[in-house]
Backbone bond lengths (Angstrom), bond angles and torsions (degrees), N, CA, C in turn:
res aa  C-N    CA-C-N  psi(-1)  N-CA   C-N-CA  omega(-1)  CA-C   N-CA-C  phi
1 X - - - 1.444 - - 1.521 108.44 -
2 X 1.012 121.81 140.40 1.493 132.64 -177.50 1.745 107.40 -134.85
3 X 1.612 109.80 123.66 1.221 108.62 -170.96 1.553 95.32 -142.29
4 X 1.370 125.79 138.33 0.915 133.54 -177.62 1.541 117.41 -134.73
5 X 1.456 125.59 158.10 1.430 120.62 -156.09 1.765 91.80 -176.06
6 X 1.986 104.65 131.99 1.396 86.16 163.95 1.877 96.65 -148.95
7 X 1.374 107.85 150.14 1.216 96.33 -168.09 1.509 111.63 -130.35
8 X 1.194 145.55 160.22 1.200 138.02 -164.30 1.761 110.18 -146.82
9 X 1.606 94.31 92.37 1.657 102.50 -149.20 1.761 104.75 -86.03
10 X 1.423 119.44 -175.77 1.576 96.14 152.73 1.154 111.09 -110.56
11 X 1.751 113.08 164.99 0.787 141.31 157.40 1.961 123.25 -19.49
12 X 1.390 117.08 51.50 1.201 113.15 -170.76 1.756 115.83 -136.46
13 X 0.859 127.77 166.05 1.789 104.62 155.26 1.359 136.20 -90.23
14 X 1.385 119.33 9.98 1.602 146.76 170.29 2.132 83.59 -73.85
15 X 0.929 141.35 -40.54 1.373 147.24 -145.10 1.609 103.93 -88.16
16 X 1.592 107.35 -38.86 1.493 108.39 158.64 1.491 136.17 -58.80
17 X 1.084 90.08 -42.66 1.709 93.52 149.79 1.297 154.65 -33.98
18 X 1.974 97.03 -71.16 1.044 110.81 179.12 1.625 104.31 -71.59
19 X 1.253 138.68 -29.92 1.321 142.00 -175.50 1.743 101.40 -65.37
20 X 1.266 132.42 -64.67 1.635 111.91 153.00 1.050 130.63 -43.19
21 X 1.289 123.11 -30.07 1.746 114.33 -170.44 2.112 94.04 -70.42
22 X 1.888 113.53 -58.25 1.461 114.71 161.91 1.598 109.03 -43.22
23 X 1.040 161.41 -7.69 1.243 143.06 179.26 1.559 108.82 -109.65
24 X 1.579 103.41 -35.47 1.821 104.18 166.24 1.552 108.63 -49.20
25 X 1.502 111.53 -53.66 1.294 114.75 -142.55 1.986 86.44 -86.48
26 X 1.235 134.98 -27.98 1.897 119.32 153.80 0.903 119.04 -59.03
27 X 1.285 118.79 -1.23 2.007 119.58 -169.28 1.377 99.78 -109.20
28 X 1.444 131.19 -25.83 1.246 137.43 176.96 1.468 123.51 -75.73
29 X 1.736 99.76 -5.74 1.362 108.65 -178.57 1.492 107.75 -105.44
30 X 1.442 112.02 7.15 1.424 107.46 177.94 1.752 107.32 -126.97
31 X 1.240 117.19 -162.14 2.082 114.28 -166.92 1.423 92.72 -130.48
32 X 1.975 110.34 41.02 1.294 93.24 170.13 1.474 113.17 -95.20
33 X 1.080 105.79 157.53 1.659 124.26 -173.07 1.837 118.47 -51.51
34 X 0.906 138.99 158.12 1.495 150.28 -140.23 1.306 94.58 -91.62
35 X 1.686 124.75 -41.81 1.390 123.76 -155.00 1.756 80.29 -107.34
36 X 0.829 165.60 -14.79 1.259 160.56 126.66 1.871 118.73 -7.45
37 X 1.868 94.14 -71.33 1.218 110.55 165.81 0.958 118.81 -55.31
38 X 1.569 137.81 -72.16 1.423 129.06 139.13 1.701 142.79 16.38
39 X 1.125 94.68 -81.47 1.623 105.04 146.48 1.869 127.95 -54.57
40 X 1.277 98.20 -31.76 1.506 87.59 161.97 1.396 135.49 -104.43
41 X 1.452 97.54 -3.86 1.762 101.95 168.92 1.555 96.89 -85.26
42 X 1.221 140.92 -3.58 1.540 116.89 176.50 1.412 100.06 -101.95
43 X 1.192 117.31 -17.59 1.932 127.40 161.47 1.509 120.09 -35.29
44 X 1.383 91.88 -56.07 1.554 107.51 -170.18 1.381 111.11 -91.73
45 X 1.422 115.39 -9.40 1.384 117.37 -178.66 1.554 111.08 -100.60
46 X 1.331 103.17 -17.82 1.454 97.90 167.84 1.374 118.75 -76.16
47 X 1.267 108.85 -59.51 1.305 116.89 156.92 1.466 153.07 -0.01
48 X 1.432 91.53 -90.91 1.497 115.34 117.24 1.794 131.29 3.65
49 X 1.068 111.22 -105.84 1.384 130.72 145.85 1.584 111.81 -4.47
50 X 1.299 89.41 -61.25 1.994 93.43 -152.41 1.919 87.00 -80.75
51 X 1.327 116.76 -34.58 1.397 105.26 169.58 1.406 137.08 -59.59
52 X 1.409 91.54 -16.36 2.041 109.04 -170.33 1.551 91.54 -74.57
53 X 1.834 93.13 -61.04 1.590 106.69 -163.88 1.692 118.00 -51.75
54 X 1.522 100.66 -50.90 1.548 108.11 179.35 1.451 138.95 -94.16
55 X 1.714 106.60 14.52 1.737 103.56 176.68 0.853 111.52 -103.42
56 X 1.601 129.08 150.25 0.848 139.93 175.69 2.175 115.21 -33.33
57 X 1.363 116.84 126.16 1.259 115.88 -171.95 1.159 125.06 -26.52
58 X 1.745 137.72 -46.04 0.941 133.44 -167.46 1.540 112.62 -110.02
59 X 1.352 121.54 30.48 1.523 130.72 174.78 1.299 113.30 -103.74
60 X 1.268 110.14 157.31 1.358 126.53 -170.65 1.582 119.80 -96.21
61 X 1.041 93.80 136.84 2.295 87.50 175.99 1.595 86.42 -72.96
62 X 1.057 109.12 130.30 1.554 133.70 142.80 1.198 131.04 -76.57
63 X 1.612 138.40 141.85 2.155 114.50 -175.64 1.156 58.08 174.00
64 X 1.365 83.65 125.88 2.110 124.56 147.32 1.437 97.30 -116.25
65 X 1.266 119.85 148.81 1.180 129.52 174.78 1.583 118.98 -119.55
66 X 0.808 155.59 73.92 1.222 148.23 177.73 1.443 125.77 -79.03
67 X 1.733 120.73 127.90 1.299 125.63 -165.97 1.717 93.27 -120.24
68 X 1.144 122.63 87.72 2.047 112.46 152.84 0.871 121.17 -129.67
69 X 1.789 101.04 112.11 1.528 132.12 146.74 2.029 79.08 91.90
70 X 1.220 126.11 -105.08 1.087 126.84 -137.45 1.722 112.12 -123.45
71 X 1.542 95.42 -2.52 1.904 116.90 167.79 1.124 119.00 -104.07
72 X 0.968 130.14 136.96 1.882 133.57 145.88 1.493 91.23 -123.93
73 X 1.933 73.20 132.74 1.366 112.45 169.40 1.558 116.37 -110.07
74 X 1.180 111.55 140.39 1.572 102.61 -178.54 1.635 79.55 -133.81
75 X 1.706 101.64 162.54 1.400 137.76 173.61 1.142 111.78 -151.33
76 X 1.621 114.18 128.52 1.629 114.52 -176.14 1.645 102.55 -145.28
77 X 1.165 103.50 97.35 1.503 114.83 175.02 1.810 115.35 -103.84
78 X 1.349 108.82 -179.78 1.451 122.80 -162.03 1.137 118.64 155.61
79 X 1.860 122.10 125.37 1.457 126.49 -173.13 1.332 99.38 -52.38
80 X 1.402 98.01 143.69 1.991 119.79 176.74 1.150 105.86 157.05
81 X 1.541 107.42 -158.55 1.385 104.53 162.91 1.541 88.31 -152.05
82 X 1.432 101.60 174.75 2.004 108.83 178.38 1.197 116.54 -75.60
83 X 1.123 123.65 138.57 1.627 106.72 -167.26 1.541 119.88 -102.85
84 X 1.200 103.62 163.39 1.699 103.22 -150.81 1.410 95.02 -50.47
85 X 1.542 106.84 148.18 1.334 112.15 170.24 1.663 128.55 100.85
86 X 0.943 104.65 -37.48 1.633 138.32 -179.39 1.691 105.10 -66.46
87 X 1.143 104.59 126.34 1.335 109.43 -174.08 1.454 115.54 -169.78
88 X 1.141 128.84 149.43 1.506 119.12 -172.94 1.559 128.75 -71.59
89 X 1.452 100.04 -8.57 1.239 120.95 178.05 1.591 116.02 -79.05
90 X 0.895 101.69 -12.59 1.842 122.87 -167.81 1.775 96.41 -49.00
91 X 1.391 101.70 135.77 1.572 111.86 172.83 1.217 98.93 -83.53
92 X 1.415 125.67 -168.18 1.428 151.94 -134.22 1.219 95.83 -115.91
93 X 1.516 117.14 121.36 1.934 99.00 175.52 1.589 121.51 -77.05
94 X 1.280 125.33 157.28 1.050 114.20 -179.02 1.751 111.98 -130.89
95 X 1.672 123.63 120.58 1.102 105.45 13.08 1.706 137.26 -108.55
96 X 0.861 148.83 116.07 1.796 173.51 -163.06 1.975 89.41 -9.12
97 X 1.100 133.77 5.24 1.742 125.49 170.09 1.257 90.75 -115.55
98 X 1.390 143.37 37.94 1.345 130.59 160.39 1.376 116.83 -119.61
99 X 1.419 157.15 178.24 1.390 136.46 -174.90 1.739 104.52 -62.66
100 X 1.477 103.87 -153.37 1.249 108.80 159.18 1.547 117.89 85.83
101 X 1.097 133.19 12.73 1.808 154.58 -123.68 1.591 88.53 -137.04
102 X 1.673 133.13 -49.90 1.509 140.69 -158.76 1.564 109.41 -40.00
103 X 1.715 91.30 -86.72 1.402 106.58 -159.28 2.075 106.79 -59.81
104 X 1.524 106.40 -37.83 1.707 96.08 162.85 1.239 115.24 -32.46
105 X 1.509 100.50 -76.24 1.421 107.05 -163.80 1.744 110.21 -55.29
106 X 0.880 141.55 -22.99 1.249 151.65 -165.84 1.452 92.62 -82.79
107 X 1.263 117.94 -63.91 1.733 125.60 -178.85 1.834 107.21 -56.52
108 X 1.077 111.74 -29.41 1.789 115.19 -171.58 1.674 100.61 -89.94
109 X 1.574 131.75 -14.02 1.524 139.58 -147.72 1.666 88.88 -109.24
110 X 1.266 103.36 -60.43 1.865 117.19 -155.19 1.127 97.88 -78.05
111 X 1.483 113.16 141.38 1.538 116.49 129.52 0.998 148.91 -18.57
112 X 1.459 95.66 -63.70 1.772 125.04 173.44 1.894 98.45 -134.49
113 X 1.339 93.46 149.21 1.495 104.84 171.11 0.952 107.63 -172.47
114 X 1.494 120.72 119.17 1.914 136.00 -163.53 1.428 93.18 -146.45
115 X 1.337 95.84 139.73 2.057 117.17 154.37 1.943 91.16 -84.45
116 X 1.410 105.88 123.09 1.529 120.60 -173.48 1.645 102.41 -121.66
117 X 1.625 95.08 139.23 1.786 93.60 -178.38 1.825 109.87 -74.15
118 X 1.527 104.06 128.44 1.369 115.38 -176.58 1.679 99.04 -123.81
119 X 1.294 115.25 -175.45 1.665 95.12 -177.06 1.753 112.75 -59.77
120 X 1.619 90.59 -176.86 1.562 100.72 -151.49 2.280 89.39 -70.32
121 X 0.705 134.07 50.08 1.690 92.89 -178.17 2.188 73.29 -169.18
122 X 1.404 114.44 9.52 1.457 121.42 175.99 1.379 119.16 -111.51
123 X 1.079 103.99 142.48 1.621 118.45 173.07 1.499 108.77 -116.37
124 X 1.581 107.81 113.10 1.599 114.72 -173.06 1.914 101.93 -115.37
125 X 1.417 100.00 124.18 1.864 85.28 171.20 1.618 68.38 -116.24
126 X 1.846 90.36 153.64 1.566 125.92 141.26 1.116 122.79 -128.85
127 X 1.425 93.72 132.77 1.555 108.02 179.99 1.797 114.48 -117.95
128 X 1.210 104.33 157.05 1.715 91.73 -179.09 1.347 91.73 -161.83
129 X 1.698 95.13 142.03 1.680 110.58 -161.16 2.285 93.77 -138.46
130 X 1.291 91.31 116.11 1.658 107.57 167.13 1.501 111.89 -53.38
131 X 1.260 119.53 122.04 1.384 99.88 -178.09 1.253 120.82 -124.07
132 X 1.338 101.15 115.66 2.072 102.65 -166.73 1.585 124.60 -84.37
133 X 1.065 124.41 148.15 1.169 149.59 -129.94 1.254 151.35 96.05
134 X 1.615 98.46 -30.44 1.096 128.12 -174.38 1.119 121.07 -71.64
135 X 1.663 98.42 130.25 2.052 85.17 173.05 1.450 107.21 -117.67
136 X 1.493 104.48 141.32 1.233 141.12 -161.57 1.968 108.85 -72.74
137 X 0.931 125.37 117.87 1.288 131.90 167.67 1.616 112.29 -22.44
138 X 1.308 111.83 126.95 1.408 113.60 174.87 2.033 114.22 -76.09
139 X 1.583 108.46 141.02 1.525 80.42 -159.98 2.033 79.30 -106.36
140 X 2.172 80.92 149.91 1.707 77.72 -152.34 1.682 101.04 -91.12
């Protein structure tokens, strides 16, 4: 099954939300596993998040979602840029009730998770998470 969805929210934290509640309700259409789903609602919420918090004021969260057969892909862009320092490699802040929690958790959740070149004045992460349970289309 291949399902695709892309939405272009505003700039708010009401927007984190609705972008999980759309990714529950593509995940509900497939037999992937609980800790799967799990793992991808804190995907998109980090995400999410770090897009509300860090684009430039009048930009939009961006998220395509893509579900085939046994991947979800998420993409969450927004005018800005990454800010110095920031990287997916980033350790754990210490101590753990202060910001700084996103891109870890994002790097410890995904498969894959890259800042990807999108136009010049955008900030695109993709992330993509295997999702088990699922069974995969028979190829006919």
């Amino acid at each position: 099954m291949r399902v695709t969805t892309t939405l272009s929210l505003p700039r708010r934290p009401s927007s984190v939300t609705r972008a999980r509640h759309v990714l529950a309700t593509l995940l509900s259409l497939t037999d992937a596993a609980e800790d799967s789903r799990g793992h991808l609602a804190v995907l998109i919420t980090e995400a999410c998040t770090n897009a509300v918090l860090h684009a430039d004021p009048d930009s939009t969260v961006d998220i395509t979602i893509v579900i085939d057969d046994d991947v979800c892909l998420l993409e969450v862009g927004n005018r800005g840029s990454i800010p110095a320092g920031a990287g997916l490699d980033a350790a754990l802040p210490a101590p753990l009730t202060v910001g700084g929690r996103g891109l870890p958790l994002i790097t410890a959740l995904a498969d894959t998770a890259a800042f990807v070149s999108g136009p010049s004045d955008q900030v695109l992460l993709r992330v993509t998470k295997h999702l088990t349970g699922v069974r995969t289309s028979p190829v006919p």
